[in-house]
MDTraj code that builds the backbone (N, CA, C; nanometers):
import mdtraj as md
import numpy as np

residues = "UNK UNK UNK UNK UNK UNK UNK UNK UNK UNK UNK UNK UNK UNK UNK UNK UNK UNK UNK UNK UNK UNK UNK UNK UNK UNK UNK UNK UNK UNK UNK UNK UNK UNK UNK UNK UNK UNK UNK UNK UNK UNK UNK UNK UNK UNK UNK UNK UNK UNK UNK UNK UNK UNK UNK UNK UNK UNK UNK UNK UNK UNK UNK UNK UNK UNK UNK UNK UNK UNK UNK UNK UNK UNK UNK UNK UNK UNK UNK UNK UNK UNK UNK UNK UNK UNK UNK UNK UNK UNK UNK UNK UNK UNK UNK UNK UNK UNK UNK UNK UNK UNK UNK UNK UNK UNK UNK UNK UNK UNK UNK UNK UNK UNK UNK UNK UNK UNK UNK UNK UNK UNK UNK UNK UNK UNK UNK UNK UNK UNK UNK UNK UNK UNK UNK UNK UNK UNK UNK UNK UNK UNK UNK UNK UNK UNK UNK UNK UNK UNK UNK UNK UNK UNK UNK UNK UNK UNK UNK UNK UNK UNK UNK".split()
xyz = np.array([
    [-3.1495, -9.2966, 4.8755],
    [-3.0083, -9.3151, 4.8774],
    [-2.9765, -9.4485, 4.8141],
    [-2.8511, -9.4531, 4.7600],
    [-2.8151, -9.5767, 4.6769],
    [-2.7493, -9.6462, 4.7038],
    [-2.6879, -9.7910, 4.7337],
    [-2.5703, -9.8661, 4.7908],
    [-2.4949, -9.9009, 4.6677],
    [-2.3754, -9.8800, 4.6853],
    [-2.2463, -10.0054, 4.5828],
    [-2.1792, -10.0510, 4.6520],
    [-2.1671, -10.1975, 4.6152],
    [-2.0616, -10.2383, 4.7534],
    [-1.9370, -10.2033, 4.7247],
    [-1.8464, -10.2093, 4.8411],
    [-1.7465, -10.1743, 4.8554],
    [-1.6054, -10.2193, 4.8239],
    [-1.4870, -10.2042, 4.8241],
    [-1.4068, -10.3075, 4.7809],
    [-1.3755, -10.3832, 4.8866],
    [-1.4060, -10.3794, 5.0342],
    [-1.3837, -10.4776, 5.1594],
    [-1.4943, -10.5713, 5.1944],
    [-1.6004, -10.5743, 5.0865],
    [-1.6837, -10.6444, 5.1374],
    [-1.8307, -10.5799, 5.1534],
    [-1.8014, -10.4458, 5.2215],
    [-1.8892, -10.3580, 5.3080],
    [-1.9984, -10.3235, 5.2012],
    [-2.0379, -10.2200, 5.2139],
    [-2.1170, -10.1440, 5.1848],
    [-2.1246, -9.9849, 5.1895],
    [-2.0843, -9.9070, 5.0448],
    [-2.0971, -9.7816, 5.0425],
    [-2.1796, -9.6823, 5.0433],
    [-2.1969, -9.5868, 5.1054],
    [-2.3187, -9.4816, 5.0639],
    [-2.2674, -9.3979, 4.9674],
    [-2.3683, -9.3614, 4.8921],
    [-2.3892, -9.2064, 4.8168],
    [-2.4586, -9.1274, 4.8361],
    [-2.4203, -9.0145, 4.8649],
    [-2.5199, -8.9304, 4.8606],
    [-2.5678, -8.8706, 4.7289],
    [-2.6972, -8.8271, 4.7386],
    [-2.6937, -8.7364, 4.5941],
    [-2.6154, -8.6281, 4.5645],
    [-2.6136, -8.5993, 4.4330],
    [-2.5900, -8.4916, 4.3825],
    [-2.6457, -8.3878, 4.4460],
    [-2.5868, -8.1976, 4.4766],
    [-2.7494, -8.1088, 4.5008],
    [-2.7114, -8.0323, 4.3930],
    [-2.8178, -8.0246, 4.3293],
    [-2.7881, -7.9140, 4.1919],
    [-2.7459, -7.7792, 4.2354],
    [-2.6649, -7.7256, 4.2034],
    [-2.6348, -7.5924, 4.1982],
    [-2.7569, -7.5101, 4.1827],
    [-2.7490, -7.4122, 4.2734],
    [-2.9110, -7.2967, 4.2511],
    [-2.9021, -7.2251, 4.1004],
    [-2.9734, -7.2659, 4.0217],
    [-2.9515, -7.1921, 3.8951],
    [-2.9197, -7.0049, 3.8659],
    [-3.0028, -6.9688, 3.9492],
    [-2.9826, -6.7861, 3.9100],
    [-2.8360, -6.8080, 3.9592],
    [-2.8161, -6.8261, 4.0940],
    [-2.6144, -6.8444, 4.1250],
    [-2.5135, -6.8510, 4.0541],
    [-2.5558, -6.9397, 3.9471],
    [-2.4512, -7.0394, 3.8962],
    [-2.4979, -6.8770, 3.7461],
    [-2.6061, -6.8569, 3.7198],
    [-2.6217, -6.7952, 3.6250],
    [-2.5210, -6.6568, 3.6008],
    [-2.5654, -6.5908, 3.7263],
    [-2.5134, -6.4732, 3.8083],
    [-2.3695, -6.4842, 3.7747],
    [-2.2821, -6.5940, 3.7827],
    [-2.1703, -6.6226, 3.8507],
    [-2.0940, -6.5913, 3.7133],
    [-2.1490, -6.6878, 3.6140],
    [-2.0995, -6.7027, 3.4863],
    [-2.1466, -6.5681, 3.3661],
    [-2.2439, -6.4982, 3.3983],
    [-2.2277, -6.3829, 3.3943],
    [-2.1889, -6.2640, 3.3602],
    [-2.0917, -6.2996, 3.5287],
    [-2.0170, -6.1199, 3.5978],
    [-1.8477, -6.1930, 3.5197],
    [-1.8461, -6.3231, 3.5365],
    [-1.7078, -6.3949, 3.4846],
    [-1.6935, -6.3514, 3.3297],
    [-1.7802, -6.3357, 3.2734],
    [-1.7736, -6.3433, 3.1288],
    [-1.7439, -6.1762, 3.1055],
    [-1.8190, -6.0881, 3.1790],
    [-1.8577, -5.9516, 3.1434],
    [-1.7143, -5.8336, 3.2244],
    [-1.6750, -5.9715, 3.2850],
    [-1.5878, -5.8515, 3.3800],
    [-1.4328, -5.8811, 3.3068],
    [-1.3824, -5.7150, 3.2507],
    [-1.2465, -5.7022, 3.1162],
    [-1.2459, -5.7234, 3.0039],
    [-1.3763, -5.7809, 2.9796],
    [-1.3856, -5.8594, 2.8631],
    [-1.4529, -5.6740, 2.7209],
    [-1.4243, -5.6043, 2.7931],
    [-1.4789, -5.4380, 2.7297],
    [-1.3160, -5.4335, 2.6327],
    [-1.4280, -5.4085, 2.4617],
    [-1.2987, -5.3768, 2.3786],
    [-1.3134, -5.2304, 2.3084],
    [-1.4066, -5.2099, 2.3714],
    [-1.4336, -5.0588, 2.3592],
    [-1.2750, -4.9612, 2.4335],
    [-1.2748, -4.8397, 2.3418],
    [-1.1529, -4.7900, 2.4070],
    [-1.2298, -4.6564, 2.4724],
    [-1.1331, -4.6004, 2.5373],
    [-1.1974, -4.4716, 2.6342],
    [-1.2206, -4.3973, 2.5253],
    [-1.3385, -4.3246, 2.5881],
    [-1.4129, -4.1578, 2.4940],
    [-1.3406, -4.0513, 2.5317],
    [-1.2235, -4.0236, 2.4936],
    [-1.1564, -3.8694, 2.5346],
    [-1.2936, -3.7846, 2.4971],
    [-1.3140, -3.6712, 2.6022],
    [-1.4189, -3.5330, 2.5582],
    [-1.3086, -3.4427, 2.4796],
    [-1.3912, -3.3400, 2.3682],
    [-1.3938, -3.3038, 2.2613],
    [-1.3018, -3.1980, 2.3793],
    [-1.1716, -3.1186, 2.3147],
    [-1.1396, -3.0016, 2.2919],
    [-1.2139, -2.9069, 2.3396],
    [-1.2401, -2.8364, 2.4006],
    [-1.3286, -2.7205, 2.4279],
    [-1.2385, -2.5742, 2.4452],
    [-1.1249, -2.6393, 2.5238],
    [-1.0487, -2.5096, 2.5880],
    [-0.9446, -2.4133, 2.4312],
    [-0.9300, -2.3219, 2.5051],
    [-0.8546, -2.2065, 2.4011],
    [-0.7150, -2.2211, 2.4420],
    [-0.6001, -2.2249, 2.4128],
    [-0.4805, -2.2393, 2.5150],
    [-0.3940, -2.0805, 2.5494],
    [-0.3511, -2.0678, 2.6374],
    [-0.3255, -1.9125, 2.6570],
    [-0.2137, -1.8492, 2.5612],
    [-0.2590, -1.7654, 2.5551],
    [-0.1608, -1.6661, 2.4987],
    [-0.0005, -1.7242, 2.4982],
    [0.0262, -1.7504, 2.6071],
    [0.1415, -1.7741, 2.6546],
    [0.2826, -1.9220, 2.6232],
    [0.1143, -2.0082, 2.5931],
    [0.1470, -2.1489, 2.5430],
    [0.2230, -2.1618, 2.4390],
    [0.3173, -2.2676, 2.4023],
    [0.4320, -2.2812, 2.3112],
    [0.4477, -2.1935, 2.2257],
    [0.4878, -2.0646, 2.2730],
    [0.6491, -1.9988, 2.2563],
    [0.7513, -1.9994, 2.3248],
    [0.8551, -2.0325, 2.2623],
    [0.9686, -2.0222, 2.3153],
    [1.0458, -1.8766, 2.3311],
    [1.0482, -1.8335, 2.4321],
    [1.1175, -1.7070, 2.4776],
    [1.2269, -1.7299, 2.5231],
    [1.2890, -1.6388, 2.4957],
    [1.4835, -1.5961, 2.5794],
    [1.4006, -1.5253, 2.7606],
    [1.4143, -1.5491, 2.8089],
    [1.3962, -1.5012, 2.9436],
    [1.5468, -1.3986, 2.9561],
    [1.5537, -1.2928, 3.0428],
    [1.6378, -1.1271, 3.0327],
    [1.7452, -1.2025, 3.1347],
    [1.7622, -1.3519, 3.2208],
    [1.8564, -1.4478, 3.2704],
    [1.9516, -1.5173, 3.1127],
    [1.8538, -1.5088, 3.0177],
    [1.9004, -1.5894, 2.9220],
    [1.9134, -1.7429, 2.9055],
    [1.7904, -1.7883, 2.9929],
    [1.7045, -1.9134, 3.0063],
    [1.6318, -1.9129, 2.8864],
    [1.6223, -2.0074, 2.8072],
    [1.4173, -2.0517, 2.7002],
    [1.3501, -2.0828, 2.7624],
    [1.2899, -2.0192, 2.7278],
    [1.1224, -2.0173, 2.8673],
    [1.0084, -2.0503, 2.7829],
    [0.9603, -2.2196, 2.8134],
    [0.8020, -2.2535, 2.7271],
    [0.7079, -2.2896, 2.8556],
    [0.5750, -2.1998, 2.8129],
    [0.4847, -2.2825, 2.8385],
    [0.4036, -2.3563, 2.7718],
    [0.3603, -2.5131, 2.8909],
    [0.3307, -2.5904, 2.7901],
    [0.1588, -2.6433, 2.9206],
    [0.0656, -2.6091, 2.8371],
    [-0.0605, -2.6138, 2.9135],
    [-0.1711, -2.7406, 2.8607],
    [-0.2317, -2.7821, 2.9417],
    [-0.2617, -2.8794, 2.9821],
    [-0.4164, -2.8860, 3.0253],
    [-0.5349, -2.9475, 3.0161],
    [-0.6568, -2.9310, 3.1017],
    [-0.7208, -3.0511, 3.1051],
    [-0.8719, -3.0800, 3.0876],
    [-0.9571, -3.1769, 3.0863],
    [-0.9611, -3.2248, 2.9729],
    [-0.8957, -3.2471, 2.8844],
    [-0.8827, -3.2623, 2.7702],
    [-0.7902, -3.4033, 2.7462],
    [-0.6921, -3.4136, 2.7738],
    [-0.5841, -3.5223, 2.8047],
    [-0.5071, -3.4693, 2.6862],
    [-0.4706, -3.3246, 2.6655],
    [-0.3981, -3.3019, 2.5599],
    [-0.2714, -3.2167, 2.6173],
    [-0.1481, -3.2124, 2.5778],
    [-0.0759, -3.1104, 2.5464],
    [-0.0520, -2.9999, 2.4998],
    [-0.0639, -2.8566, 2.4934],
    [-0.0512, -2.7723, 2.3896],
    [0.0779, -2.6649, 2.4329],
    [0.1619, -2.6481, 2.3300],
    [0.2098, -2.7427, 2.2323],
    [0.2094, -2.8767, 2.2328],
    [0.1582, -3.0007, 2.1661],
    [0.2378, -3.1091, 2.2122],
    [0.3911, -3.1290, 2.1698],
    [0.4141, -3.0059, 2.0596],
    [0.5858, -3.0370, 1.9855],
    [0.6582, -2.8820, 2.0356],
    [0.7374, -2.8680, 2.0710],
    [0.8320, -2.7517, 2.0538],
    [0.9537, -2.7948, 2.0065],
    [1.0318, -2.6921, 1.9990],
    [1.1853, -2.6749, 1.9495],
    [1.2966, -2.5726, 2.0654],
    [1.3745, -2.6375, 2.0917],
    [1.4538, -2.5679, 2.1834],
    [1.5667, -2.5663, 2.1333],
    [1.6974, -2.4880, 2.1627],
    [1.8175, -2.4835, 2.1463],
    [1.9210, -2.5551, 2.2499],
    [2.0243, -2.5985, 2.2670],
    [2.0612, -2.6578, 2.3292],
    [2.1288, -2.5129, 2.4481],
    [2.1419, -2.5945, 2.5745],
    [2.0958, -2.4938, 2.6814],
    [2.0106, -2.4954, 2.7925],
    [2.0091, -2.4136, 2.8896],
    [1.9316, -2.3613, 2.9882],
    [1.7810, -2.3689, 2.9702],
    [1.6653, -2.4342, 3.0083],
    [1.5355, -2.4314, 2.9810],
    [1.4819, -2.4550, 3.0603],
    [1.3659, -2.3799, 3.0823],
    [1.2497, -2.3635, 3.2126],
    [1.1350, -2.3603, 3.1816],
    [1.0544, -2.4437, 3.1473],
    [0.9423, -2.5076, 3.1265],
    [0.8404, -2.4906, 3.2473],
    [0.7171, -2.4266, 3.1888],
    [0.6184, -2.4510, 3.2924],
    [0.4776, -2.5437, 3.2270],
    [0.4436, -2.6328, 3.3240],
    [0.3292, -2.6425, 3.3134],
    [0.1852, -2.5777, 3.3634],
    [0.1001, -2.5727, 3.2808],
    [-0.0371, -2.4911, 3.3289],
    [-0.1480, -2.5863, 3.3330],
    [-0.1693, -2.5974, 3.4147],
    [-0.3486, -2.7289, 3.4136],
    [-0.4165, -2.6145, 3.3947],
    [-0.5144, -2.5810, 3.3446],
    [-0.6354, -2.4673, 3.2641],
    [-0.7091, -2.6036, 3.3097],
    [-0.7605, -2.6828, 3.3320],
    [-0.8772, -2.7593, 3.3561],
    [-0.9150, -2.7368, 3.4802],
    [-1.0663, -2.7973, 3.4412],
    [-1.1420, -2.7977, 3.6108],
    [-1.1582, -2.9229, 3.7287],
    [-1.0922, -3.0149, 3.6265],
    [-1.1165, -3.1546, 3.7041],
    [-1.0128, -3.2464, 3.6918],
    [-0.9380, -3.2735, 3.6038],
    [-0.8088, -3.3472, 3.6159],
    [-0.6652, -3.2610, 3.6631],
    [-0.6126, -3.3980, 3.7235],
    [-0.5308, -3.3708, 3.7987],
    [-0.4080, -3.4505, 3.6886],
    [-0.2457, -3.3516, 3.6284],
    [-0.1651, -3.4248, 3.5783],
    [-0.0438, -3.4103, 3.6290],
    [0.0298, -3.4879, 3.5346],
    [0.1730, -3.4862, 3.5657],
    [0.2802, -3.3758, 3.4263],
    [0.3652, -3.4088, 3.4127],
    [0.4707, -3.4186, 3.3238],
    [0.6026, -3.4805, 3.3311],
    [0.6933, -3.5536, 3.2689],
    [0.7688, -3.6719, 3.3414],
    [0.8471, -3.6563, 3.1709],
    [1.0091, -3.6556, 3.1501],
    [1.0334, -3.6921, 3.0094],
    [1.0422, -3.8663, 3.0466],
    [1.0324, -3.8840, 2.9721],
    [0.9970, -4.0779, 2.9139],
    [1.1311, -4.1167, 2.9374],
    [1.1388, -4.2200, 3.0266],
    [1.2952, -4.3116, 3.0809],
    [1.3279, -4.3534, 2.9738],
    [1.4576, -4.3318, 2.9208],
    [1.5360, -4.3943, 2.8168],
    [1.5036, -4.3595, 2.6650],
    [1.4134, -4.2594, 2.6415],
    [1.3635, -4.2298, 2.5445],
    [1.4305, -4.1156, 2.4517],
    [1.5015, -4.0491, 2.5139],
    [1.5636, -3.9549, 2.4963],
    [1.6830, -3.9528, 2.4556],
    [1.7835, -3.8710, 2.3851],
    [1.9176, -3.8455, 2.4053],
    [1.9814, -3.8942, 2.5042],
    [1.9444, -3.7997, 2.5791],
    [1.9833, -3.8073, 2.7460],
    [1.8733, -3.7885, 2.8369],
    [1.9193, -3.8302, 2.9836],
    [1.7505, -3.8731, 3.0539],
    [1.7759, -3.7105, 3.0794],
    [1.6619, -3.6677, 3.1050],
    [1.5997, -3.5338, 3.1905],
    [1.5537, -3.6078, 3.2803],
    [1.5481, -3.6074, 3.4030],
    [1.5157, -3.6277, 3.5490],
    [1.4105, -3.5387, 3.6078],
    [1.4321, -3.4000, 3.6002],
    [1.3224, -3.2802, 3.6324],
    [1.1948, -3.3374, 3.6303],
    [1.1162, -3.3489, 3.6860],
    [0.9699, -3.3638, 3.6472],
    [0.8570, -3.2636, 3.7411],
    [0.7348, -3.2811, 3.7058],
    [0.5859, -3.2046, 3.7830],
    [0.5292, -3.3299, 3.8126],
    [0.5422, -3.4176, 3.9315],
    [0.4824, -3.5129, 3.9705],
    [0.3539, -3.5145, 3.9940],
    [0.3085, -3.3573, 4.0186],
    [0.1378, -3.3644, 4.0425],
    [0.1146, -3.2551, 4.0266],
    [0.0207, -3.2158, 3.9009],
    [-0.0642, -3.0858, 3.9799],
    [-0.1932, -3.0672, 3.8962],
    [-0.2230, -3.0065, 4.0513],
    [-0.4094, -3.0162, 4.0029],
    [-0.4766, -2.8971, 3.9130],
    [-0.5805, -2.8888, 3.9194],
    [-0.6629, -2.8247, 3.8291],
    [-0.6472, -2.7138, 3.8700],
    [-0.6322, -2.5582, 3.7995],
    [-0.5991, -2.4652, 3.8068],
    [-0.4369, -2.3973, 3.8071],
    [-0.3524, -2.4968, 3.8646],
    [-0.2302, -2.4507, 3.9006],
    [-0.1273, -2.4394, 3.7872],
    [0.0019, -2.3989, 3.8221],
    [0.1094, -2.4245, 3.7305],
    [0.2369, -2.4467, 3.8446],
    [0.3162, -2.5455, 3.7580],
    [0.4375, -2.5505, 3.8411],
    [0.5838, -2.5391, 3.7391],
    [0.7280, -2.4645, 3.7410],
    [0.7985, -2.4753, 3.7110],
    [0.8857, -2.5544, 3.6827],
    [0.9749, -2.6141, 3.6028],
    [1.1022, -2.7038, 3.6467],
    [1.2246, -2.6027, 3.5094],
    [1.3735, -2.6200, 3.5908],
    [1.4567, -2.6241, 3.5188],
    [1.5330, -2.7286, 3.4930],
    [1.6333, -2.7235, 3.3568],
    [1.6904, -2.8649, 3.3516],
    [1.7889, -2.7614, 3.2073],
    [1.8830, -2.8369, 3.1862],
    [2.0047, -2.8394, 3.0849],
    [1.9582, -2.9601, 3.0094],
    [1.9830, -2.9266, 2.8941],
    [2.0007, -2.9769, 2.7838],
    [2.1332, -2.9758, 2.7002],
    [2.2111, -3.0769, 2.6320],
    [2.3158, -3.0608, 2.5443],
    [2.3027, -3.1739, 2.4383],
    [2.2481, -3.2422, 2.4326],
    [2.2199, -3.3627, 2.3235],
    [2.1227, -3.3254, 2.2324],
    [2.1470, -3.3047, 2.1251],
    [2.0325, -3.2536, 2.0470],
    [1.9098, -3.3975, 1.9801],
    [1.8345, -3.3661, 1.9679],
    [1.7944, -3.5141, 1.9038],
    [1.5855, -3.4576, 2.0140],
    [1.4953, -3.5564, 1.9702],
    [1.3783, -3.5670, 2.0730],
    [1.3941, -3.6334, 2.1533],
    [1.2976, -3.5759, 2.2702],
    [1.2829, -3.5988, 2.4356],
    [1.1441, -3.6054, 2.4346],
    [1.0988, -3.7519, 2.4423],
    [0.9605, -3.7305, 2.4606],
    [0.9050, -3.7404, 2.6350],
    [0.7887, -3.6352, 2.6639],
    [0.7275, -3.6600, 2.7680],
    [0.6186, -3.6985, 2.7581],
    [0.5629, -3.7055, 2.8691],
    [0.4156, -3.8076, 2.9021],
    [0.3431, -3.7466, 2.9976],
    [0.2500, -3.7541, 3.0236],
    [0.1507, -3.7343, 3.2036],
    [0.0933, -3.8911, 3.2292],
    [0.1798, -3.9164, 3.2961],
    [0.1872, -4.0750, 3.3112],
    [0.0539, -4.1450, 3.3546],
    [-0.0242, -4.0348, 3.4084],
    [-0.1588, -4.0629, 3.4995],
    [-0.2418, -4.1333, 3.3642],
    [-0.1687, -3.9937, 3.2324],
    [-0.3497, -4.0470, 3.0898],
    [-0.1845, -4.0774, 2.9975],
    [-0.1145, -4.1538, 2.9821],
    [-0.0379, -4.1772, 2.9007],
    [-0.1344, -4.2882, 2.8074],
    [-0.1971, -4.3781, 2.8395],
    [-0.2737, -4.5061, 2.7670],
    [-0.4133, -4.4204, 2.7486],
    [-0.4193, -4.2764, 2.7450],
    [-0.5347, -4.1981, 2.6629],
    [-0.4543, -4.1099, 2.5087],
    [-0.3279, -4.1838, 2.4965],
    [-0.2547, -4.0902, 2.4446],
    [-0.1820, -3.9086, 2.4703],
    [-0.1989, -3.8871, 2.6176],
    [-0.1288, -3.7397, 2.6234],
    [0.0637, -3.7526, 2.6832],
    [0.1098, -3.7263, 2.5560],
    [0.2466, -3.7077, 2.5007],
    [0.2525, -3.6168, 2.4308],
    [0.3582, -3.6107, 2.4503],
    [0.4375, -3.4722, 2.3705],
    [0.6081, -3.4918, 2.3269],
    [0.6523, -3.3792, 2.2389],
    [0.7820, -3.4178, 2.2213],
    [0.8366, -3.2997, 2.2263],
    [0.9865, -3.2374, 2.3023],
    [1.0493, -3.1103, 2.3044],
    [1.2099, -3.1901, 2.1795],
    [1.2044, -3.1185, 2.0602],
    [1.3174, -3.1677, 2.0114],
    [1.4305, -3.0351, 2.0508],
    [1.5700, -3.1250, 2.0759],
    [1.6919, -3.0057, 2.0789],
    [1.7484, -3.0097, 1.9698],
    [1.7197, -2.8435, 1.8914],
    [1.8078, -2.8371, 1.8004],
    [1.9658, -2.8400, 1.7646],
    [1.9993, -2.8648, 1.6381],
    [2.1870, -2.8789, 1.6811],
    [2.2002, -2.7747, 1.6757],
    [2.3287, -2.7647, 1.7483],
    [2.4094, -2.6021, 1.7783],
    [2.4507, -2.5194, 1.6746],
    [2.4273, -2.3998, 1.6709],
    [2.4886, -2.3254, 1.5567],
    [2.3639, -2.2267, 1.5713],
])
top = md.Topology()
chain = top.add_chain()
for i, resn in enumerate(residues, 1):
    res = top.add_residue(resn, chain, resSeq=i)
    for name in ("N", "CA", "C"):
        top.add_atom(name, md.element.get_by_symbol(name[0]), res)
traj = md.Trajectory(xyz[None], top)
């Protein structure tokens, strides 16, 4: 141990230094360096699925609703991702055809003409769920599955003008 005197006269101690345990300090600096620091982007898997029969056409339903389905799976894709509607009555279904993700459908806040509100907040693998909604602004409405939106799955329903 070492003395310096003090500014009263006295006499100070020091203690030593204790070195930091090296693997610790190694470890530490590391997981600090390695952790977010990934500029790699996600591997979407390849396409595999067929989309049904049923998928983006637009039908007159015998109510006189347009009726699309728009299907969905493990894929993080849309199919259609584009349709065309008329301005009007529309009833949109979604189909998850996948075995393991779980999505949404949501049109994009402020993105639109006018907001559509309607949404499929959840649904899992296998299912389909309905929504209706009015349309009168012609122009694109883009939607999203908000869960893989930063994998790119969007889509756009444009309303055609009237006539």
């Amino acid at each position: 141990m070492t003395t310096a005197p003090s500014g009263a006269g006295g006499v100070r101690r020091h203690r030593p230094a204790r070195p930091l345990p090296g693997p610790l300090l190694a470890l530490t600096l590391a997981a600090a360096l390695l952790v977010g620091c990934s500029s790699s982007q996600p591997v979407q898997p390849e396409v595999t699925r067929v989309a049904s029969a049923d998928a983006g056409t637009v039908r007159t339903a015998a109510d006189g609703v347009q009726e699309i389905t728009v299907e969905t799976g493990d894929d993080y894709e849309f199919t259609p991702d584009t349709f065309t509607v008329a301005p009007g009555q529309v009833r949109l279904t979604l189909l998850n055809s996948g075995e393991q993700m779980t999505h949404n459908l949501l049109f994009s806040e402020g993105a639109g003409p006018a907001e559509i509100t309607e949404q499929i907040p959840v649904l899992g693998p296998g299912l389909s769920k309905t929504i209706e909604f009015t349309v009168t602004e012609p122009g694109e409405y883009p939607f999203e599955c908000s869960f893989h939106l930063a994998l790119g799955q969007v889509g756009t329903m444009t309303v055609s003008l009237p006539g």
